[in-house]
N, C-alpha and C positions, 0 to 999 in steps of 0.2 A: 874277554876270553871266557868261554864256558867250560865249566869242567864237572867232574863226575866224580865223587868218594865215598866210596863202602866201607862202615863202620860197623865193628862190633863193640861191644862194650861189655869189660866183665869184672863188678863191682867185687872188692875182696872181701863184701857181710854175710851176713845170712839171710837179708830180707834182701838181696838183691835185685828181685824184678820189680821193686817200687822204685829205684834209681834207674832202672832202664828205661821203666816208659815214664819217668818225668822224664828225660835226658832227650825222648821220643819229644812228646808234648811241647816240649819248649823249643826243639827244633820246628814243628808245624805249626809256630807262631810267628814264623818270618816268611809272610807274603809272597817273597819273591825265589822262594828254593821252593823247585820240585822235591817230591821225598815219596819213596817206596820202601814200605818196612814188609819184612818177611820174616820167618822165622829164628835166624840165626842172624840177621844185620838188616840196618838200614842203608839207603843209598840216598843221595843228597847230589842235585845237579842244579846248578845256577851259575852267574859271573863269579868269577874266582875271588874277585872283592869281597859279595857277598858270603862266601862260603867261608874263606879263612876267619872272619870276624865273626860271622854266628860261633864255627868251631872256638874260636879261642874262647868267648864269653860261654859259652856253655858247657864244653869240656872242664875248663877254671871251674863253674860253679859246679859241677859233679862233682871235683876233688874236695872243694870246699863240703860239700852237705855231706858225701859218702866218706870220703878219706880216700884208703890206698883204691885205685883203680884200674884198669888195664883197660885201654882202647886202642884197637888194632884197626888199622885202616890202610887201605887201597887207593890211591888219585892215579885218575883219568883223564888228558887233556881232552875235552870232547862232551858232547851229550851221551849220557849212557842209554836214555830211554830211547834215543834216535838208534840206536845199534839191534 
C-alpha cells in the first residue's frame, strides 16, 4: 500500500536547522521513498512499510541527538506526487 506524509519538524534549540536538514539527509538515504522538501515541510511517499520504519528510526534518532522536538505530520493513503 502506498502512502503519502507531510512533515514539519520543529526542534526546541537554537541551532535548529542543523537537526532539520540531517532529519532531511538521513530521510534521502532510503532508496526507495520519494521525498519533496519545500520550504516549510517535507513529504515522503512510498510502501507504508517502508515509510513507518524510516519514520520511527529517524524521528527516535532526532529526539535522541536534539532532545525536546515537535514533528507535525499529515498521512495520505495514496501517492501525493500522482495528485
Amino acid at each position: 500500500m502506498i502512502i503519502s506524509v507531510e512533515i514539519s519538524l520543529y526542534p526546541l534549540r537554537t541551532e535548529y536547522l542543523r537537526y532539520i536538514q540531517d532529519f532531511i539527509e538521513r530521510l534521502q538515504s532510503y532508496p526507495n521513498l520519494h521525498l519533496r522538501v519545500d520550504e516549510t515541510s517535507t513529504f515522503i511517499t512510498g510502501e507504508s512499510e517502508l515509510v513507518w520504519d524510516a519514520l520511527k528510526k529517524e524521528t527516535t534518532q532526532t529526539w535522541e541527538e536534539a532532545g525536546q522536538s515537535v514533528f507535525v505530520m499529515k498521512w495520505l493513503l495514496g501517492d501525493l506526487k500522482a495528485n
